[in-house]
C-alpha positions, 0 to 999 in steps of 0.5 A: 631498236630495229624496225621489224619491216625489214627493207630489202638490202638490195633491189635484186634482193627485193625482186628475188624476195617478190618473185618467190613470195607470188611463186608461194601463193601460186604453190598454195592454191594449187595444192588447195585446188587439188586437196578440196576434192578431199578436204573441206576447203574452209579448212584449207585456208590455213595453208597460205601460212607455209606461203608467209611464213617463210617470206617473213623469216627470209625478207621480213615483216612488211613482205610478209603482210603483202602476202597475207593479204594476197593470200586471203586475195587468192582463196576468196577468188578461186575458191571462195563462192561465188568464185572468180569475184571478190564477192562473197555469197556467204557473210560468215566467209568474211569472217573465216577471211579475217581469222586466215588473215590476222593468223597469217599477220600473227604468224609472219609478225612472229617470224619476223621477231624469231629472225631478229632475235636470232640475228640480235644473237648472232651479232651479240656473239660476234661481239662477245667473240670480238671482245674476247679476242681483244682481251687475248690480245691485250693480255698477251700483250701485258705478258710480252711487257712483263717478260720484257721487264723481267729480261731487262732487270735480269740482264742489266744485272748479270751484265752489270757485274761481270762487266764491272769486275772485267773494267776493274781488272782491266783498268789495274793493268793498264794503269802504269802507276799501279805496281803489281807482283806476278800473282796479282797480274795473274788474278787479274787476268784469271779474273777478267777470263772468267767474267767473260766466261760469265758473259759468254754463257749469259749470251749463250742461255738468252740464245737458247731460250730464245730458241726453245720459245720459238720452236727452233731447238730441233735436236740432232739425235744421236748415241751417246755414252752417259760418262761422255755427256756428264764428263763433258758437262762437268769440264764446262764448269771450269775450276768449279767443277773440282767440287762435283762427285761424278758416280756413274751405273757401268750398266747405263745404256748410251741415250740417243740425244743431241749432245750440245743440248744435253751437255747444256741440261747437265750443265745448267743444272750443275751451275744451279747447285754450284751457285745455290750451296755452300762454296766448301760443299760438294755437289754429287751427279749420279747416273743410273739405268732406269726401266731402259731409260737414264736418269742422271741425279744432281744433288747439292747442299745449297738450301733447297727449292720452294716451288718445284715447277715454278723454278723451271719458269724462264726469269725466276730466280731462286733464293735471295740471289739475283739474276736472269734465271733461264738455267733451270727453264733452259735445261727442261725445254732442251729435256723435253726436245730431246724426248726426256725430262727434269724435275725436282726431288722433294727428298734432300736437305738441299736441291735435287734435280733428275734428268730423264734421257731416253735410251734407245730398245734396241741398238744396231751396230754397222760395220 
């Protein structure tokens, strides 16, 4: 435990705290000097308190009690008959000296218990705050882990399999001891151009989620007609995307967006319903004005989704399906640059998806 007679931290510190403690008595006996006319001076002996008191909260308890006694020094002398002794013509003045005198000690022996208790407080709270700070950190650091976990299961698996299929292929058609008729070569090749499509736009979604985590997904803004953004979503689907209904609002205003990211939005959210439902289902998108804005509705067939937001977290996957899950995560933070939204509809029998896209008030034409 902390001593309460606090030593000075440095000389400067002891010279200053002695300095100001004989300036404080001097204060006080000159104010007692000029209030006695007035006052009976008995009564003013208590002043020396404003003289300890704030010695004890400044330098401590043993200070403090210095200049109690000087106090009771002081007031004897100058004021105390007869003066300028340390005499006392009157035996009750003795007592009035010792009352002044264990009052002063009680009070700066107080102060000096109120400063440690506050600087007790003080350096518990910069614990606490320490502690606190550590715990963050550590779990920001169990979150890092566990999102590099998830990356690396997701990945390992999406990269596993189109590799697979591509060394498969490839190794058929390098094999000269393997016969194949020209609609077998052609599978094989088809096979080997898609699977690399598959890893392209594996690389491309980790680029981008990356982007979007680190802030740097600035949208280049834009106006844009709602058939060209959709039109060029569906052609990004390759032979998939002849099982998608394209039904369009010939009101819809254009939106000022950045077309490569929402061409991305539209595209992840037709790779989700094309890879959740039934593969002789049909999976309609649907543009509509909406209070100026436009809403564009995906719909599918597939079994529909549980929890409406936690799809959208980045390397969850929904279903029984593997993979790395950043399609849905992708689409909401290229919405969200661009000044819209996506969430999920709870009315279908499957999933249904809506992309809000903001359209400007007013549309200026120049020449």
């Amino acid at each position: 435990m902390e001593s309460p007679f606090r030593r000075p931290s440095s000389k400067s510190d002891a010279v200053v705290g002695l300095l100001t403690a004989a300036g404080l008595v001097v204060l006080v006996t000159a104010a007692i000097a000029v209030l006695k006319r007035w006052v009976p001076v008995l009564s003013l002996g208590v002043l020396y308190i404003f003289a300890v008191l704030p010695v004890a909260v400044f330098w401590g308890l043993a200070l403090a009690c210095a200049v109690s006694v000087a106090s009771m020094l002081a007031f004897n002398w100058f004021f105390l008959p007869p003066t300028h002794t340390l005499q006392l013509r009157d035996g009750a003045n003795w007592a009035v000296l010792a009352v002044y005198l264990a009052t002063a000690v009680v009070v700066s022996a107080l102060a000096a218990s109120a400063r440690r208790r506050a600087e007790l407080a003080e350096a518990r709270e910069r614990e606490a705050a320490a502690r606190a700070a550590a715990e963050l950190e550590a779990e920001a650091l169990r979150r890092s882990d566990s999102l590099k976990t998830a990356l690396l299961h997701a990945v390992s698996h999406d990269l596993r399999s189109p590799l697979t299929a591509i060394v498969a292929a490839a190794s058929s058609l390098a094999n000269p001891q393997v016969r194949l008729d020209q609609a077998d070569h052609d599978e094989l090749v088809a096979t080997i151009r898609s699977e690399a499509e598959r890893l392209n736009r594996l690389v491309g979604n980790l680029l981008d989620i990356s982007r979007i985590r680190s802030g740097a997904a600035a949208p280049r803004r834009e106006l844009w007609p709602v058939e060209d953004l959709v039109g060029r979503a569906v052609e990004a689907m390759g032979a998939r995307g002849d099982r998608v209904e394209i039904e369009l609002d010939p009101d819809a205003p254009p939106v000022l967006v950045d077309a490569v990211q929402i061409e991305s939005v539209i595209a992840n959210l037709l790779d989700n319903a094309l890879k959740f439902s039934p593969p002789e289902s049909v999976v309609r998108i649907r543009a509509e004005a909406a209070d100026g804005d436009v809403l564009i509705h995906v719909l599918d067939e597939g079994p529909g989704i549980g929890d409406r937001e936690l799809v959208f977290e980045p390397f969850h996957s929904a279903g029984t399906a593997r993979g790395a899950g950043l399609g849905l995560a992708i689409a909401r933070g290229f919405a969200d640059a661009n000044g819209g939204a996506v969430w999920a509809e709870d009315d279908a029998p499957g999933a249904h998806l809506v992309v809000e896209l903001p359209a400007p008030t007013q549309v200026t034409v120049t020449a």
